[in-house]
BAPA-685922 format. One record per residue (C-alpha): residue number from 0; residue in three letters; chain; x, y negated, z. Coordinates in steps of 0.25 Angstrom, whole numbers. Last residue first. Example, Ala and Ser with C-alpha at 12.3 -4.5 7.8 and 13.67 -1.06 7.14 Angstrom:
% residues 2
<pt><k>1</k><r>SER</r><c>A</c><x>55</x><y>4</y><z>29</z></pt>
<pt><k>0</k><r>ALA</r><c>A</c><x>49</x><y>18</y><z>31</z></pt>
//
This chain:
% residues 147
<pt><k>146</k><r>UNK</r><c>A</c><x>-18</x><y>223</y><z>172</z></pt>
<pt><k>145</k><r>UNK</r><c>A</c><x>-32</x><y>223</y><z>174</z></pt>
<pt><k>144</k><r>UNK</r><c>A</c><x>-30</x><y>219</y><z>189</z></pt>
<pt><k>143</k><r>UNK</r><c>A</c><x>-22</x><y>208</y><z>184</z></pt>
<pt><k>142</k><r>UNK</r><c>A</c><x>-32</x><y>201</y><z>175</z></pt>
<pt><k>141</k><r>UNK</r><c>A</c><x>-42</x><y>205</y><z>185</z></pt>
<pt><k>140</k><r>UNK</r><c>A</c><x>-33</x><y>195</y><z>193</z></pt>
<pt><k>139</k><r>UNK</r><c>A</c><x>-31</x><y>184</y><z>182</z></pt>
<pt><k>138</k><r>UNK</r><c>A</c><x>-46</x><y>183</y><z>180</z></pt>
<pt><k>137</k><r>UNK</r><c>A</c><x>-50</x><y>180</y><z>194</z></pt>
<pt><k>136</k><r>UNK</r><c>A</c><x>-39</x><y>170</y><z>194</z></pt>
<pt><k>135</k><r>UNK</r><c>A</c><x>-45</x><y>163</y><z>182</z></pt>
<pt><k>134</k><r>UNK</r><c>A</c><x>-59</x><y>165</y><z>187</z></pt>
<pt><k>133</k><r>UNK</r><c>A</c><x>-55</x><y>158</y><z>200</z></pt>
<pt><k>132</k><r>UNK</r><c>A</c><x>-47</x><y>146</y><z>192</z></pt>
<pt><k>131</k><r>UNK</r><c>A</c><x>-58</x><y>146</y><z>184</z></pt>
<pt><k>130</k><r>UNK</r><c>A</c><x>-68</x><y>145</y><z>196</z></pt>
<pt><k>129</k><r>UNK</r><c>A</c><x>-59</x><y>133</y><z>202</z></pt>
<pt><k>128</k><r>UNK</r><c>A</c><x>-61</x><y>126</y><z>189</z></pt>
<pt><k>127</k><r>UNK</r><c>A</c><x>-75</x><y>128</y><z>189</z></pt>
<pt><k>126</k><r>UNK</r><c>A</c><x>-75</x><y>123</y><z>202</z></pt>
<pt><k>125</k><r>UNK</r><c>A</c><x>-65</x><y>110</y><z>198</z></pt>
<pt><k>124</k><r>UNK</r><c>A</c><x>-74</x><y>107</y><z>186</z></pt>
<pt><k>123</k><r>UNK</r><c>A</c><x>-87</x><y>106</y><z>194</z></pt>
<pt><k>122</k><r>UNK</r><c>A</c><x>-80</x><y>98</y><z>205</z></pt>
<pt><k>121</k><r>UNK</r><c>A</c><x>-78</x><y>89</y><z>194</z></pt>
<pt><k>120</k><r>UNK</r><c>A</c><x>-90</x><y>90</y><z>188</z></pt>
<pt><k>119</k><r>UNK</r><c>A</c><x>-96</x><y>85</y><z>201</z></pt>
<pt><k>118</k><r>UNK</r><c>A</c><x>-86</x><y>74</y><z>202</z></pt>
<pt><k>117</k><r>UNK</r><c>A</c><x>-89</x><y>69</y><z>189</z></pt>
<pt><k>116</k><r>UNK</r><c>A</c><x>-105</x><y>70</y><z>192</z></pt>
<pt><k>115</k><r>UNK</r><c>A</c><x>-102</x><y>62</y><z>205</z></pt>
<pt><k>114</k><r>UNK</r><c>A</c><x>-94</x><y>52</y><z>198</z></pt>
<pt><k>113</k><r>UNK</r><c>A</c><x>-104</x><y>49</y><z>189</z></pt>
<pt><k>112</k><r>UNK</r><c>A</c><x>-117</x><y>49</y><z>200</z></pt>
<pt><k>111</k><r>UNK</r><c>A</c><x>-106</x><y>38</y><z>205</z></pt>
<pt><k>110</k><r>UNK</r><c>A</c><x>-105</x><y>29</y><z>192</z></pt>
<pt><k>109</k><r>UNK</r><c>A</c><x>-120</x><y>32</y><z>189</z></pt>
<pt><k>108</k><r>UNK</r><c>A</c><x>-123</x><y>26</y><z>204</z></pt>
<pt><k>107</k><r>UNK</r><c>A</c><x>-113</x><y>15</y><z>202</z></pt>
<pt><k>106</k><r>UNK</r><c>A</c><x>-119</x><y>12</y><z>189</z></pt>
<pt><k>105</k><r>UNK</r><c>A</c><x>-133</x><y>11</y><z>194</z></pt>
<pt><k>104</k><r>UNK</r><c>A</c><x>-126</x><y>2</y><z>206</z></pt>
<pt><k>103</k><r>UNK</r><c>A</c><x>-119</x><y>-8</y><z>196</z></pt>
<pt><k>102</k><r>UNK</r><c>A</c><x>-133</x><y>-7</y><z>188</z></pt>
<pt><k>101</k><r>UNK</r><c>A</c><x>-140</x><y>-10</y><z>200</z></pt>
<pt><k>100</k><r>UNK</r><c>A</c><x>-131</x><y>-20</y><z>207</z></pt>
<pt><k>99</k><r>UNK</r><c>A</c><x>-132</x><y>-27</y><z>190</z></pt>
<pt><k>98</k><r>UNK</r><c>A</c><x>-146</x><y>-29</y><z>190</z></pt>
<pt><k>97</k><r>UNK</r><c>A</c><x>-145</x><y>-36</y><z>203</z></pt>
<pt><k>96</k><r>UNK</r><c>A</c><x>-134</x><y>-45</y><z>199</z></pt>
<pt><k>95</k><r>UNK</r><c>A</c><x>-143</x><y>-49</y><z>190</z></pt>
<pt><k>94</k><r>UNK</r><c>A</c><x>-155</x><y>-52</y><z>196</z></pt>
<pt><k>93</k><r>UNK</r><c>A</c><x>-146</x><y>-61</y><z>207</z></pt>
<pt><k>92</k><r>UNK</r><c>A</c><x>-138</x><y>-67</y><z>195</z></pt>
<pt><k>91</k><r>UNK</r><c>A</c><x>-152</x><y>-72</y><z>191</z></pt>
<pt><k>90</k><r>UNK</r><c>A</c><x>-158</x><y>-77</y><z>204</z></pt>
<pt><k>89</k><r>UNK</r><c>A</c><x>-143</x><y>-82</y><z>206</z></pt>
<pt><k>88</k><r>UNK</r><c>A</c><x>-145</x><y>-90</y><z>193</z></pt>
<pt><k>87</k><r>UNK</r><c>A</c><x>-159</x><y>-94</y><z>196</z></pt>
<pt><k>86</k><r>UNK</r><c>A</c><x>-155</x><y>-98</y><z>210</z></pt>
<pt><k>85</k><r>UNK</r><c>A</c><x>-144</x><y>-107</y><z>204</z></pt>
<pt><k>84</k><r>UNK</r><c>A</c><x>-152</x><y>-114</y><z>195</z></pt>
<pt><k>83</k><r>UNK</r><c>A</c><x>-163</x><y>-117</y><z>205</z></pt>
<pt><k>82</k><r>UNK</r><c>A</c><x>-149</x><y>-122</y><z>214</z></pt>
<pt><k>81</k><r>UNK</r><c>A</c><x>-146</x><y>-128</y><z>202</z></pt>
<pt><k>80</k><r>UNK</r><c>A</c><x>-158</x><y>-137</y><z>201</z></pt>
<pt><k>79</k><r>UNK</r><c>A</c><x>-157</x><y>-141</y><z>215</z></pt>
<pt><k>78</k><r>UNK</r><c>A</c><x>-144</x><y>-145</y><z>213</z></pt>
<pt><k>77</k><r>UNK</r><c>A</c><x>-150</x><y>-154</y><z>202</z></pt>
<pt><k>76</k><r>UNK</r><c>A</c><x>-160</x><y>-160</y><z>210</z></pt>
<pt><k>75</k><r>UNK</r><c>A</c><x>-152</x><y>-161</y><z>222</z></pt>
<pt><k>74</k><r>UNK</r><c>A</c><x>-141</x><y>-167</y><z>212</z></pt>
<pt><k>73</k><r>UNK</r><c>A</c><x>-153</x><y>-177</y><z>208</z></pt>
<pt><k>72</k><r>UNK</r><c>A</c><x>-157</x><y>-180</y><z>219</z></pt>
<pt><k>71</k><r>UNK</r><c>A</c><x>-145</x><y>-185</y><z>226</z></pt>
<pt><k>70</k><r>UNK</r><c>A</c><x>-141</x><y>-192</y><z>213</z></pt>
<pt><k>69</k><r>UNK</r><c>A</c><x>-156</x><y>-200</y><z>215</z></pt>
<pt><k>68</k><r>UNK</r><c>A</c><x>-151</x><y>-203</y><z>230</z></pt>
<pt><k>67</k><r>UNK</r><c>A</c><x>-137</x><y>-208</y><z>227</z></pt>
<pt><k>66</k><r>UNK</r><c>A</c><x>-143</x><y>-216</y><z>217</z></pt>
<pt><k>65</k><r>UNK</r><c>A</c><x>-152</x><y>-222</y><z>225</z></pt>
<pt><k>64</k><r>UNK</r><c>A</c><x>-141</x><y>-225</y><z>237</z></pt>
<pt><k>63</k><r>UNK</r><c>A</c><x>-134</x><y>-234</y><z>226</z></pt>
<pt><k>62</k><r>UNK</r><c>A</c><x>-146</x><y>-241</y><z>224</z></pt>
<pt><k>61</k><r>UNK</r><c>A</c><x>-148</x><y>-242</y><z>238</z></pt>
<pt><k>60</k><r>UNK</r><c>A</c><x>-134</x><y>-248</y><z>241</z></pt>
<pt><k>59</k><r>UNK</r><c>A</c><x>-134</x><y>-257</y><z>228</z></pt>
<pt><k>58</k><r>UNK</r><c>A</c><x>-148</x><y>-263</y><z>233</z></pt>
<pt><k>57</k><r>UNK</r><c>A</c><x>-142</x><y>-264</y><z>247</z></pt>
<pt><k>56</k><r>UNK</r><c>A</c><x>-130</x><y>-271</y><z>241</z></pt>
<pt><k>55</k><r>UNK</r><c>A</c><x>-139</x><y>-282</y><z>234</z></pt>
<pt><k>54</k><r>UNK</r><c>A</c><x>-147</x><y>-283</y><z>247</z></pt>
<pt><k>53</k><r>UNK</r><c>A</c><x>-135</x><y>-287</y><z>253</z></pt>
<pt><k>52</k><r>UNK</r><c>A</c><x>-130</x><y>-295</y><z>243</z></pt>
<pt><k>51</k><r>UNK</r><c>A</c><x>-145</x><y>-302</y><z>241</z></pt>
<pt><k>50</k><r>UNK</r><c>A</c><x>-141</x><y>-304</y><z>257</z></pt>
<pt><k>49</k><r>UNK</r><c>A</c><x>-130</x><y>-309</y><z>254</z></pt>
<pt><k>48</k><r>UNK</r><c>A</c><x>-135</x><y>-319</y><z>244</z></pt>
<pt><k>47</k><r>UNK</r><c>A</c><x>-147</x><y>-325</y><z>251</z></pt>
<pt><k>46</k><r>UNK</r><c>A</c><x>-138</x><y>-334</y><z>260</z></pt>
<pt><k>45</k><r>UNK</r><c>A</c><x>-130</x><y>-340</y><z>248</z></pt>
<pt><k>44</k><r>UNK</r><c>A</c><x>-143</x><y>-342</y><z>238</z></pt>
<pt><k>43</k><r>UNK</r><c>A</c><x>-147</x><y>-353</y><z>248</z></pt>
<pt><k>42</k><r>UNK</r><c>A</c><x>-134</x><y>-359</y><z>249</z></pt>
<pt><k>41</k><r>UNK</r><c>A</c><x>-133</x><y>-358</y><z>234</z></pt>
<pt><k>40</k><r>UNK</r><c>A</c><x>-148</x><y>-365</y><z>228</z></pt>
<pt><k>39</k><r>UNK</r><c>A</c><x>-143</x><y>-376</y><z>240</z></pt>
<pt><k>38</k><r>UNK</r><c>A</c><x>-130</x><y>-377</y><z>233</z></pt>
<pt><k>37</k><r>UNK</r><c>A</c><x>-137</x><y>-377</y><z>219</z></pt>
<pt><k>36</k><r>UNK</r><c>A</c><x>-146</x><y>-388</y><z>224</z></pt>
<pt><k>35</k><r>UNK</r><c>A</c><x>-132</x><y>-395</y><z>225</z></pt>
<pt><k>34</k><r>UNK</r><c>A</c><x>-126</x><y>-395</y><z>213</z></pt>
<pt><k>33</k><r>UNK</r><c>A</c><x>-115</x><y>-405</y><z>216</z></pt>
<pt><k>32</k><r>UNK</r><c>A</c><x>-107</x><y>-399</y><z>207</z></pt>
<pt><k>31</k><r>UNK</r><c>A</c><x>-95</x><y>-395</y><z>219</z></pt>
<pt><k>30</k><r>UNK</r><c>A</c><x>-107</x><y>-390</y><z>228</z></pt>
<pt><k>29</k><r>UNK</r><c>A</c><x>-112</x><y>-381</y><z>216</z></pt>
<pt><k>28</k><r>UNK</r><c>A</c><x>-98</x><y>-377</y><z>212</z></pt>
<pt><k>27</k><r>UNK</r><c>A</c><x>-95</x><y>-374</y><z>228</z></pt>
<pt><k>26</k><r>UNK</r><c>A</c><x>-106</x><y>-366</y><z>228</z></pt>
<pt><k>25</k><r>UNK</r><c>A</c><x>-103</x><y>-358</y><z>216</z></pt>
<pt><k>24</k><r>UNK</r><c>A</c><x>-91</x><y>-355</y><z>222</z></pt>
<pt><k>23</k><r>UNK</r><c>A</c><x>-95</x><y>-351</y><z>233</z></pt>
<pt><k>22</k><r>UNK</r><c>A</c><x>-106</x><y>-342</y><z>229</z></pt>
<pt><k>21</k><r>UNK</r><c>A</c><x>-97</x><y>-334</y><z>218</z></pt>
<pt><k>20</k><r>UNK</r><c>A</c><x>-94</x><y>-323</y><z>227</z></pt>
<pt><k>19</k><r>UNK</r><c>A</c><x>-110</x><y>-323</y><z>230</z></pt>
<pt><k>18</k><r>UNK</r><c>A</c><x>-115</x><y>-323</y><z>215</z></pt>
<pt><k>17</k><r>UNK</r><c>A</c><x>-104</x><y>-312</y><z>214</z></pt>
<pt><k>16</k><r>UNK</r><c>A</c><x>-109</x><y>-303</y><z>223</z></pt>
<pt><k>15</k><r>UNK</r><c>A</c><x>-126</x><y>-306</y><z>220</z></pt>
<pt><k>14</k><r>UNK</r><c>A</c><x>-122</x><y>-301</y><z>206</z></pt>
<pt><k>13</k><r>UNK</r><c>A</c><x>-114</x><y>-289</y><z>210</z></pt>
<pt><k>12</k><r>UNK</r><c>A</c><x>-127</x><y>-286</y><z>220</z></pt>
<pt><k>11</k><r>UNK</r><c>A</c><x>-137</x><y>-286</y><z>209</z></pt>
<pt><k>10</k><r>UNK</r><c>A</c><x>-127</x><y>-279</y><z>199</z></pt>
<pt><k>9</k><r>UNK</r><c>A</c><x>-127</x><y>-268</y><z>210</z></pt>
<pt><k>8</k><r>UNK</r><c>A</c><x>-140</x><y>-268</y><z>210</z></pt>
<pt><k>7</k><r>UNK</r><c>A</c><x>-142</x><y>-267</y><z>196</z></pt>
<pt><k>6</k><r>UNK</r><c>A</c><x>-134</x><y>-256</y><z>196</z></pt>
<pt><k>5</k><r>UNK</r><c>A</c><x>-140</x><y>-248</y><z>206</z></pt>
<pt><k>4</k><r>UNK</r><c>A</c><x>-153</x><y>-248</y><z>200</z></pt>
<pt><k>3</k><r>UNK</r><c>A</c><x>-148</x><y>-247</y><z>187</z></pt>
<pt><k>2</k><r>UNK</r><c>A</c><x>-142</x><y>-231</y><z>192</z></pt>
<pt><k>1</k><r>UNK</r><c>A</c><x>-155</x><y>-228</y><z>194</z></pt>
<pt><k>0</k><r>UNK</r><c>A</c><x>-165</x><y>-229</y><z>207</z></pt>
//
């Protein structure tokens, strides 16, 4: 049901309302007139109008309750969409987030294999250090023994 739906029904029972607060005193105007058939048309339109109220109220009640249930559906129907959105997205980020563990890791490996090499050369530096050291000493003593 739409929003008319509802609306009518509430006009329905607004209308059915006021023709009900206005019962007495249209009854005393008709007894007052002497308009009797309208005072028979009255008593008999007097027991039939609570139950149009109450029926009237149903209506609203049940109009009301459609909405309800057509706003449920549609933010299932929308939350539905998003969660297909969502999955989408983490499918994506997921692809992603994969591409980027194996370039973090390539370069960790590159990272690491470079500070392997620069610790090899660094140890290749301190030998050949160490050797000069040994050739310079070398060196001094034949120095000193030819002199």
């Amino acid at each position: 049901m739409e929003q008319t739906n509802y609306e009518d029904a509430l006009l329905e029972l607004q209308n059915l309302e006021r023709e009900q607060s206005n019962f007495t005193s249209n009854l005393h105007d008709a007894v007052t007139a002497g308009n009797y058939p309208e005072v028979v048309k009255l008593k008999a339109r007097a027991s039939g109008l609570p139950h149009e109220i109450y029926a009237a109220r149903i209506a609203v009640a049940a109009a009301l309750v459609q909405q309800l249930r057509d706003s449920q559906i549609s933010a299932s129907s929308r939350l539905a969409i998003a969660k297909e959105e969502s999955k989408k997205i983490d499918s994506r980020v997921a692809s992603q987030l994969s591409v980027l563990n194996t370039e973090r890791t390539k370069i960790n490996d590159e990272a690491y294999s470079g500070l392997v090499a620069v610790e090899s050369i660094k140890n290749e530096i301190l030998k050949l250090d160490r050797e000069l050291t040994d050739a310079q000493k070398k060196l001094s003593e034949l120095l000193e023994i030819a002199a």
